[in-house]
N, C-alpha and C positions, 0 to 999 in steps of 0.2 A: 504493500500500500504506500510506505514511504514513497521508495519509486518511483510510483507513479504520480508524483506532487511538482509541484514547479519547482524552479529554485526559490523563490520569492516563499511559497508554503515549507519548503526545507526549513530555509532561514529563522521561518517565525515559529516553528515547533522548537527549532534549537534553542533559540531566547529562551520559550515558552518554561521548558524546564530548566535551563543554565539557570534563569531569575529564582528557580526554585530554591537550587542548590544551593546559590551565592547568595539567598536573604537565610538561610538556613545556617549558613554558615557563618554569616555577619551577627547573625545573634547571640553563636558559640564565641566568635571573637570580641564581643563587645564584655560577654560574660569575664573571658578573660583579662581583659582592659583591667580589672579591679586588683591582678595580682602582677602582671605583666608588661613591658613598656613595648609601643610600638616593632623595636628592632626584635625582642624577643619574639613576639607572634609569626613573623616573618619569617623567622630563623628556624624556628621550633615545627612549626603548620610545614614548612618551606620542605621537608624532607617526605613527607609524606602524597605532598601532591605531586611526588614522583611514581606512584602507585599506578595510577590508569597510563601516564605515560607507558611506564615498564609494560603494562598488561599490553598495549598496544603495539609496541615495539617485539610484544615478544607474537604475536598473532598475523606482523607484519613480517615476520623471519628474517628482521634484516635491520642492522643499526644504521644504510640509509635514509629509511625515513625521517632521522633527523638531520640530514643535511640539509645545509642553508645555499640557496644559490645567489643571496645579497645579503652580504654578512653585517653591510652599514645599517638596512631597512631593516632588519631581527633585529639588531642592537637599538637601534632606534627606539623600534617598538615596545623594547623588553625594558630601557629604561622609562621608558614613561607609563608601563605596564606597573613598573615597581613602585613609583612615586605617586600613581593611582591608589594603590594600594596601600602605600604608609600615611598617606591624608585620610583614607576613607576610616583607618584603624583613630588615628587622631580626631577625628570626628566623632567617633563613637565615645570618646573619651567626656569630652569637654558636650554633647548636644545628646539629647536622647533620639534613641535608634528611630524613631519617625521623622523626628524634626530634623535631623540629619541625611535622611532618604530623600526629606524631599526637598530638600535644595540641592543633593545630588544629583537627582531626575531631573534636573534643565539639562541634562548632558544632551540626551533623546533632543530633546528642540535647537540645542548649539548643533549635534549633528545634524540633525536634517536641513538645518539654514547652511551647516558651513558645508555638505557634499554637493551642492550645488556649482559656490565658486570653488571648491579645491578639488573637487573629485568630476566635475560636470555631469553630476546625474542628474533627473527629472524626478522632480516630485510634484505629482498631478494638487489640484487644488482639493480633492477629497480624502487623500493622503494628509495635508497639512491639517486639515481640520478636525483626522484623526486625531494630531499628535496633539492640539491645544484642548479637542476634550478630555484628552486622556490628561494634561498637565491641571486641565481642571477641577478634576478629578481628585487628583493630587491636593491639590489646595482644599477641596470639601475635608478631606480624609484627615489632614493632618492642623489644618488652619493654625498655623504658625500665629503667635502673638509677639514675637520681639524680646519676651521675656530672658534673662539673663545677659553675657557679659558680650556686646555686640561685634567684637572682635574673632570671638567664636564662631560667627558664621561665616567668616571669609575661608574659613580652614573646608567647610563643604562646598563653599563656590571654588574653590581652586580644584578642588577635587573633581565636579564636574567637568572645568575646561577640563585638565589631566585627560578626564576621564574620553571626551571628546577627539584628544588630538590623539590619542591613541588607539580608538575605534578608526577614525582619517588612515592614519599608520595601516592598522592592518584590511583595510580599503586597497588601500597603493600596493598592498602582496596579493594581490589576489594573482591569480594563474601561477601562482611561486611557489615557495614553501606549503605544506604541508600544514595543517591546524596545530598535528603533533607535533613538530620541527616549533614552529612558534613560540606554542608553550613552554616547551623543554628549554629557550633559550629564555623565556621568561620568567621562569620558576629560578631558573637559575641566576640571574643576577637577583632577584626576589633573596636569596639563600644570603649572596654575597653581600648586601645589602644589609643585611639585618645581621652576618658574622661583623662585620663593620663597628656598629652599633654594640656587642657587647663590652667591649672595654669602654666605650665611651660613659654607658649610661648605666654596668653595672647586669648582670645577671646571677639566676638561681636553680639548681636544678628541678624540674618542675615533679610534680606528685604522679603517682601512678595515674589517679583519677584526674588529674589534667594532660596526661598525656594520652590518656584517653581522647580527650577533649580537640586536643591537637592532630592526633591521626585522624579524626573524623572531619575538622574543619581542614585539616590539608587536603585530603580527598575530596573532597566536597567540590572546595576551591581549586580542583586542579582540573576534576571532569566540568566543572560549569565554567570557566574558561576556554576549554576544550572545544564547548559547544556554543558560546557566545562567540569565536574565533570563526569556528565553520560558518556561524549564522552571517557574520560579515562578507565570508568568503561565496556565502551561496547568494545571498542579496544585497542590495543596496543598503547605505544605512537608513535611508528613508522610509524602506518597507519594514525592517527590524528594529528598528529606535524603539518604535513606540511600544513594544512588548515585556523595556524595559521598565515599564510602569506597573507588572503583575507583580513586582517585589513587594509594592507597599499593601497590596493586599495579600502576598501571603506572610506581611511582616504584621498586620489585624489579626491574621490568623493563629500566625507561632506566638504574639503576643496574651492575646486569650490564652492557649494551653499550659504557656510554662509561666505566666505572672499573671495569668486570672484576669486582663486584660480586658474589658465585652465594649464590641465597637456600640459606639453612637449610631442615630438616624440618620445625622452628617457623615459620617464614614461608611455605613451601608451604602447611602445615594452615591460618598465618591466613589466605593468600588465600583457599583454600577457601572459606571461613566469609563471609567477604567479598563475592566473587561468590556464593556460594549464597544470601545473604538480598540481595543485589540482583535475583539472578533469581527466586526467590522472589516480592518487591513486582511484578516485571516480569510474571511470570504471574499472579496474582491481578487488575490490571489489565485485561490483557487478558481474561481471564475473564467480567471486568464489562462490556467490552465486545458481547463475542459472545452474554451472556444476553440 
């Protein structure tokens, strides 16, 4: 059935669960945040999200698949892949995990405005008006009030751009590398990055029951990058942007179960809004498929 989907429907079933795994996992990181400093999480998670790599390299029968045929645009990517990732850890620190989501998710609207002049793709005008109700959406769900120290919010708006120029980046690889190749050189300066980091800022050896913690959020983190990497590679980011917006509803979700969290009317109506212009882009896809 995959198969038989466009690329444009590839791309948005990839988001569809990568968002799962990566709000899934930003929740087990944030949990962490209380005992652990940025470089640590990195360094620790960083070993583990070589797991689905391994499983894939070894299914591939070949340590090809991680070669790079433009070792400056991997590099490129993978630092700004790392510096996504140690803002969104610092965010979680300093803003709580909604109110920090959603000033990440302007990435999805910085994308689709900047593929246009960087990437020259087209985004139809029923495309765009996906992405703003879905940012709408956003704003029902989480309605930021400005409360606390206002400097703290630049740390999630940096993280979006971050976040943006590095979705761009792995745009500009497409026909290249490998999703796997990608990663593995992602994950890897990710490691080196946060080894960096422990003399500076001090480290501990972590508890069984957080290392627990960290082989699941490494895993986690390493297949939902995996598959947020393919989703760029299969679509535009204009088709796939906006799917990154099912995080903050499964981030109501995981909230309810592990802190007893129960959404509001206001946060029912933003998922609404949310899932309905994801399924939305979802169906129009396929549409163009099946013409």
């Amino acid at each position: 059935m995959f198969r038989n989907l466009s690329d444009g429907a590839k791309g948005a079933w990839c988001m569809i669960i990568g968002a799962l795994l990566l709000t899934s996992q930003d929740a087990i990181s944030k949990w962490l945040t209380t005992d652990y400093h940025a470089g640590e999480i990195l360094f620790y998670r960083g070993f583990f999200s070589f797991i689905p790599i391994a499983i894939l390299v070894a299914h591939a029968g070949s340590w090809r698949i991680l070669g790079t045929r433009n070792f400056k645009s991997t590099m490129l990517r993978a630092i700004l892949g790392t510096a996504t990732s140690i803002f969104v850890v610092l965010s979680f620190i300093h803003l709580p995990l909604a109110t920090a989501l959603a000033i990440i998710f302007l990435s999805p609207i910085m994308l689709t405005a900047l593929s246009v002049p960087l990437l020259g793709e087209r985004v139809g005008w029923r495309r765009w008006l996906a992405v703003f109700v879905g940012f709408a959406g956003v704003l029902l769900i989480v309605r930021p009030t400005g409360d606390g120290v206002v400097i703290y919010y630049i740390i999630p708006l940096i993280t979006a751009l971050l976040s943006t120029f590095r979705d761009i980046a792995t745009r500009h690889m497409r026909g290249g590398d490998s999703s796997v190749s990608i990663l593995f050189y992602s994950m890897l300066v990710a490691i080196v990055a946060g080894a960096i980091s422990l003399p500076l800022f001090g480290t501990h050896w972590p508890s069984p029951s957080d290392w627990t913690l960290f082989a699941t959020a490494g895993t986690m983190i390493g297949i939902s990058h995996l598959l947020t990497i393919q989703a760029l590679l299969f679509a535009p980011g204009g088709t796939v942007a906006p799917f990154k917006y099912l995080s903050l509803v499964y981030a109501a979700g995981i909230g309810y179960l592990v802190w007893g969290d129960v959404p509001d009317g206001w946060m029912i109506a933003g998922a609404a809004l949310v899932v309905g212009a994801g399924l939305f882009i979802l169906h129009r896809e396929m549409r163009r498929k099946d013409a």
